[in-house]
C-alpha positions in Angstrom: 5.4 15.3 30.7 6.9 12.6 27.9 7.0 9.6 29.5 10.5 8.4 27.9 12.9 11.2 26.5 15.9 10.1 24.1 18.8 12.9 23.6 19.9 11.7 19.8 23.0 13.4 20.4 24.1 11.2 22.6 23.4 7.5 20.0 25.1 6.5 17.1 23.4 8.1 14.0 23.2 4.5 12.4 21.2 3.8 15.6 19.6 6.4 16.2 16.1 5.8 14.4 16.0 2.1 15.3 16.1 3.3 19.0 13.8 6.1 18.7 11.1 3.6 16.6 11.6 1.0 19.3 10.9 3.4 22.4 7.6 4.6 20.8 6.2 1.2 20.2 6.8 0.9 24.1 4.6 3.7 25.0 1.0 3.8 25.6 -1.8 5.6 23.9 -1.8 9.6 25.1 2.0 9.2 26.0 4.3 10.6 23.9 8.4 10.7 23.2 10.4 13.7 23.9 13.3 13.5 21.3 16.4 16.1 21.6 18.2 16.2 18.5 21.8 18.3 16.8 18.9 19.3 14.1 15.7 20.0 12.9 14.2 16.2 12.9 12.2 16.3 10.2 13.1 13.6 8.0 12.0 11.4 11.5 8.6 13.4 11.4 8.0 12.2 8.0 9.0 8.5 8.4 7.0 8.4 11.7 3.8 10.2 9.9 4.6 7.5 7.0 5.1 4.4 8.4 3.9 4.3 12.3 -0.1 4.3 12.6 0.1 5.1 15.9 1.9 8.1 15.6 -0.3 11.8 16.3 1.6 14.0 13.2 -1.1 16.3 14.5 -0.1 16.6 17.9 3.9 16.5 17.0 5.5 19.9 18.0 9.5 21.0 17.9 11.1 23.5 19.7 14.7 25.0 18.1 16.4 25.9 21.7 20.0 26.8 20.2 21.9 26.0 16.9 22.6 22.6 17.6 19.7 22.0 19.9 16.3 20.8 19.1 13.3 19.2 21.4 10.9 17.5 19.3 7.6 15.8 20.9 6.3 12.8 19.2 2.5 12.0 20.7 1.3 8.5 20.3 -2.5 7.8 19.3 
């Protein structure tokens, strides 16, 4: 179970990363950020694997529930 979930959809798009960067610095090794998104968050999967040490792009898994509906699970080292 992620520890903090953030439903994208729901922030600003010139937030949005900011928030989702900030609420994985605040989790602890093993825990990991449940991100629901309008699309396919790749672009975030490459900036997290690129710039966050911390970050498991091993461990990182997304799930396409409908069209506009995507559950992505970012693991932190």
């Amino acid at each position: 179970m992620p520890k903090e979930s953030i439903d994208a959809r729901e922030i600003p798009p010139a937030e949005r990363h900011p928030k989702i960067h900030q609420a994985f610095s605040e989790l602890d090794s093993g825990e990991t950020l449940q991100l629901v998104n309008d699309h396919d968050p790749k672009p975030l999967f490459y900036e997290m694997d690129a710039e966050v040490d911390s970050f498991d792009a091993d461990g990182y898994e997304v799930e396409r529930r409908s069209p506009n509906e995507f559950v992505a699970t970012f693991p932190k080292l």
